[in-house]
C-alpha positions in Angstrom: 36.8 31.1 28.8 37.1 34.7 29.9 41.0 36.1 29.9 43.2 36.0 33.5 44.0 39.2 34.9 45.8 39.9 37.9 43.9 43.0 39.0 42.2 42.6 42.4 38.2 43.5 42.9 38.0 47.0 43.9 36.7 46.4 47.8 33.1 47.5 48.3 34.3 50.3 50.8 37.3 51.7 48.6 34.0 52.1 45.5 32.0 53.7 47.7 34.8 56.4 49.0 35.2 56.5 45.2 31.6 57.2 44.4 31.5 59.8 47.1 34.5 61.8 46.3 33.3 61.6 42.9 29.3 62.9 43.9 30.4 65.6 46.0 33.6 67.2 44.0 30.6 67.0 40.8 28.0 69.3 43.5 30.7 71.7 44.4 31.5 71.9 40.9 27.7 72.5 40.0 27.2 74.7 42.9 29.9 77.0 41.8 31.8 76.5 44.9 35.4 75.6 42.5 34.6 78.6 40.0 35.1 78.0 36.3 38.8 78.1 35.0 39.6 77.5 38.9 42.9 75.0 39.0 42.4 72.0 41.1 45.3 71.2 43.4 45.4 67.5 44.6 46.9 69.2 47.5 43.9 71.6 47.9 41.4 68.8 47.2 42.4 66.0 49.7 42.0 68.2 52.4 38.7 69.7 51.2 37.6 65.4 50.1 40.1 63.3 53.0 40.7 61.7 49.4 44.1 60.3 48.4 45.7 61.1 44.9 44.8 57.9 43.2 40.8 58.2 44.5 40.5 62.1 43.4 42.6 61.4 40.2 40.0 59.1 39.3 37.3 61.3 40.2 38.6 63.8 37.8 39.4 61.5 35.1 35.1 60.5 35.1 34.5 64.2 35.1 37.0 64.9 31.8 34.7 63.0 29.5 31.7 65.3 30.9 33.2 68.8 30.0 33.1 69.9 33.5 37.0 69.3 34.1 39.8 70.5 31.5 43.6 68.8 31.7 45.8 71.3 31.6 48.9 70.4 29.9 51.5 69.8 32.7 49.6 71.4 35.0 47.2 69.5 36.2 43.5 69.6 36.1 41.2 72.7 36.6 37.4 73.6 36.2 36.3 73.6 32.7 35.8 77.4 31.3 32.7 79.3 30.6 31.9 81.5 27.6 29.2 82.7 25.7 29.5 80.6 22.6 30.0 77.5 25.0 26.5 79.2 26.6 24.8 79.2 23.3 26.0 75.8 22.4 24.6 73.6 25.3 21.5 75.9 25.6 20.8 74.8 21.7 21.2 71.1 22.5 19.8 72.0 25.8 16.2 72.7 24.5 16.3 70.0 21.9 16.9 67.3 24.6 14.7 68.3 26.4 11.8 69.2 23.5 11.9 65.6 22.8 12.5 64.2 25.5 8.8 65.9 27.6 7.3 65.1 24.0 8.0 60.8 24.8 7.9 61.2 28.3 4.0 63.0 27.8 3.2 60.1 25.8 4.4 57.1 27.6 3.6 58.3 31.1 1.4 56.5 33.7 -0.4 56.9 36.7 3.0 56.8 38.5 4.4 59.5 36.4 2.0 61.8 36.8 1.8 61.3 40.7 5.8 62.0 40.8 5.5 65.1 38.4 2.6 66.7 40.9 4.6 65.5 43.5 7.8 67.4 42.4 5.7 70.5 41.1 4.2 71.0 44.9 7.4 71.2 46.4 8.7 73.4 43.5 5.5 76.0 43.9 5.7 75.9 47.9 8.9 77.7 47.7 8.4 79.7 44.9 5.2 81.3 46.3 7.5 82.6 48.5 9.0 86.5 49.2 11.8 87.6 47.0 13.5 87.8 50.7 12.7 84.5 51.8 13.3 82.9 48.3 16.7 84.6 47.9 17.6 82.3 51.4 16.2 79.1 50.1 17.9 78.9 46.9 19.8 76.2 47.2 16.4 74.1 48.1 15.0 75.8 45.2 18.3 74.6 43.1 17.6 71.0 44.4 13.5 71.2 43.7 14.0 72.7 40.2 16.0 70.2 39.5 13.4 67.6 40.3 10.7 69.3 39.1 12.6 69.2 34.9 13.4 65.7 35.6 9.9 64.5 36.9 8.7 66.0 33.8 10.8 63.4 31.3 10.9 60.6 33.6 8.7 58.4 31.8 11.1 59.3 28.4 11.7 55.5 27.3 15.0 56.5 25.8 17.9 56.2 28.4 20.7 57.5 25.9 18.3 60.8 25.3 17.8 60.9 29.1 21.5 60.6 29.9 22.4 63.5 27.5 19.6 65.4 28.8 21.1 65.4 31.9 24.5 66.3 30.9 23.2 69.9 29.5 21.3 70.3 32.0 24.2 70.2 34.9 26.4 72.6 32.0 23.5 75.3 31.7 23.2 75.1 36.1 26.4 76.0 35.8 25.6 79.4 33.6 22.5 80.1 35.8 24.6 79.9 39.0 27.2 82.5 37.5 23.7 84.9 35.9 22.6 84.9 39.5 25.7 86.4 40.7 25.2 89.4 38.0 21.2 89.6 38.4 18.8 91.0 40.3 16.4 88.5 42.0 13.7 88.2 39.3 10.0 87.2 40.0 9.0 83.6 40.8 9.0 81.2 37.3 6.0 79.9 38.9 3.4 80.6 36.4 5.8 79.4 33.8 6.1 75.4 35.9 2.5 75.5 36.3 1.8 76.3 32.6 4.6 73.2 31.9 3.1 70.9 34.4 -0.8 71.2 33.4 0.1 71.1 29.9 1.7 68.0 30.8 -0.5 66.3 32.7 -3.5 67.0 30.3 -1.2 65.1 27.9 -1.2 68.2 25.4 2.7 67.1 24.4 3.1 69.3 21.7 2.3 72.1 23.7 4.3 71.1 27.0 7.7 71.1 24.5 6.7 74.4 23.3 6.6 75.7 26.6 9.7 74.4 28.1 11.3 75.4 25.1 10.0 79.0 25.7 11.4 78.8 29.2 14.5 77.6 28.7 15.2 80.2 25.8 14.4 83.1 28.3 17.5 81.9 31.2 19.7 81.7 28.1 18.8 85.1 27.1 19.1 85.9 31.0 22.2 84.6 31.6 23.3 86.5 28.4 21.8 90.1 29.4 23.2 90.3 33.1 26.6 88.8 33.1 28.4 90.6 30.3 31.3 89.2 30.8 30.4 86.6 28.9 28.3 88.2 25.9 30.3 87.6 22.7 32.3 90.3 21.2 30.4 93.1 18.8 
């Protein structure tokens, strides 16, 4: 016989507020909008969310375990720092999660896999054959496409625990590419690079596919790295 409790069902609306406050304050977090080391006031946030305490409170508290919030002793909760050790450190288990993960996903996907991959590639290359102009005004589509294209390309990875981890380096490096963005020049489209990724892919040449993405996730590191100094570690 399961144990009593006294706690009432959360009500379906009161999750989905939850949920909500929870999604968005994670994107503005990602997006750079609350800037790393930035201190969240509850006072700041429930205007920003309409969010009471006890909603955002527990917003923060899911987004503690990921590394993207810090509590500050006493003070309250603020934006988890950014440095270039923490850099090297998620792009290192970065890569690996994402070596091995495209290496099962290439060898466990089917004919729905490879129509989502294309699928997410097409909308990827539309914008980046783009101008450097018009590019430069899309890039939060580009953020949002990106984003789909890396995860179309391990979708069919039959591990869930690799998949989540996967995911959680990949929203800590966005955070680094959003802060080498502010610090860089608008580079030429990565383009060539997806296309290399995707056809290797697709033709099922696994090995290969890992060794690309590995390439091209070394090169934002080193990226991120050369034009925001701020964070390069000391001599």
């Amino acid at each position: 016989m399961p144990p009593r409790t006294n706690q009432k069902p959360a009500e379906p609306e009161a999750v989905l507020v939850s949920q909500d406050v929870l999604s968005r304050l994670k994107g503005d977090i990602l997006d750079g909008h609350f800037a790393p080391g930035t201190r969240l006031r509850f006072a700041d946030l429930q205007r920003a969310y309409g969010a009471g305490i006890g909603t955002l409170r527990e917003a923060l508290s899911h987004l503690l375990p990921e590394g993207l919030v810090e509590l500050d002793a006493n003070r309250g909760f603020r934006v988890a720092a950014i440095s270039a050790d923490d850099l090297q450190d998620v792009s290192a288990l970065h890569i690996e999660f994402e070596q091995r993960a495209i290496l099962d996903s290439v060898r466990h996907g089917d004919d729905a896999w490879e129509a989502g991959l294309v699928l997410a590639f097409h909308r990827l290359a539309k914008i980046e054959r783009l101008s450097r102009e018009e590019r430069k005004q899309r890039s939060s589509e580009w953020l949002a496409a990106h984003r789909d294209f890396h995860r179309a390309l391990v979708a069919a990875c039959p591990s869930r625990w690799l998949l989540r981890l996967r995911a959680q380096m990949y929203d800590h490096m966005e955070r680094y590419r959003l802060v080498s963005q502010r610090h860089r020049p608008l580079g030429p489209s990565k383009r060539a690079e997806h296309e290399a990724i995707h056809d290797a892919a697709l033709s099922r040449q696994a090995e290969r596919a890992a060794e690309l993405l590995g390439a091209h996730l070394r090169e934002t590191t080193e990226t991120v790295l050369r034009h925001a100094p701020q964070f390069m570690p000391p001599p």
